[in-house]
C-alpha positions in Angstrom: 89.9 67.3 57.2 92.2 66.0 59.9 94.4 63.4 59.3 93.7 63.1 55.3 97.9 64.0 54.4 98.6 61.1 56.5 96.0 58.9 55.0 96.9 60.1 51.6 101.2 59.1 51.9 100.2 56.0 53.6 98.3 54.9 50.7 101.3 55.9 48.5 102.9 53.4 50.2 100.2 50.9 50.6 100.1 51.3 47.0 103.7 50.8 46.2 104.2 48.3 48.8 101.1 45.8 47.4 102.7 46.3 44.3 105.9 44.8 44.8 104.9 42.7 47.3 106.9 39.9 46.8 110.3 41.8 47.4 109.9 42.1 50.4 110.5 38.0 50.9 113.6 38.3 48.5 115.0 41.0 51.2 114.6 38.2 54.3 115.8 35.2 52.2 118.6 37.8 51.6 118.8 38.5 55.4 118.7 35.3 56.7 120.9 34.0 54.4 123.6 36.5 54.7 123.4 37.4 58.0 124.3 40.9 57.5 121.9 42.9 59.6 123.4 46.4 58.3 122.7 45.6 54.2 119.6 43.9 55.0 118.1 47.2 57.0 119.5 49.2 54.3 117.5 47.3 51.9 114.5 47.7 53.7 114.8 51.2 54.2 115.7 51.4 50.2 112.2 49.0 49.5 110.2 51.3 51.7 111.3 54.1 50.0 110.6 52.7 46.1 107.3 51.8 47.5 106.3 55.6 48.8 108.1 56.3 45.4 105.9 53.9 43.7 103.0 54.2 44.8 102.9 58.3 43.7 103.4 57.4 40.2 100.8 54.8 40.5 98.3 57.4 41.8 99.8 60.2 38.9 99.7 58.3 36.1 95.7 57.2 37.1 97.0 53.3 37.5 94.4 53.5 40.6 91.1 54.9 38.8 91.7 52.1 36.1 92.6 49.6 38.9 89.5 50.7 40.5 87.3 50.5 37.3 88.7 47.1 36.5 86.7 46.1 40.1 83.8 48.1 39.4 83.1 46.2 36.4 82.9 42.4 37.9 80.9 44.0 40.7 77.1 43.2 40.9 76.3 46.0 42.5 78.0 48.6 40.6 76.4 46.8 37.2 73.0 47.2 39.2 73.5 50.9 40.3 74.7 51.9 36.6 71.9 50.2 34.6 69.6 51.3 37.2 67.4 54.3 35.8 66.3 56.8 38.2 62.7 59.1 37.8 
């Protein structure tokens, strides 16, 4: 399957990154109000590393399956398809 590796460490990241989304605003309040462009890169590049980080454990641990079950359950369709008997 081409391109699945790529697909797979950007949703690491999307993961981690939707996660912790609200850091990211605490690093440009931080930027903006320092004005030091070399600390405020730095602690990007450190964020976008947690959130790769991040977002693996998420996926080990199964935070995703039970994230996605959560959904599942509160969706009509997916209550139709289960309780749905097939001959």
């Amino acid at each position: 399957m081409k391109g699945y590796k790529l697909a797979l460490h950007k949703s690491y990241f999307d993961k981690g990154l939707s996660v912790t989304s609200y850091v990211k605003y605490l690093i440009a309040f931080f930027g903006i109000a320092s004005s030091d462009v070399k600390a405020t890169l730095i602690l990007g590049v450190a964020y976008a590393i947690f959130s790769y980080i991040l977002g693996r454990i998420l996926f080990k641990v199964g935070y995703i399956e039970a994230e996605q079950e959560v959904y599942n359950i509160h969706n009509k369709f997916v209550k139709e398809m289960r309780n749905k008997r097939f001959k």
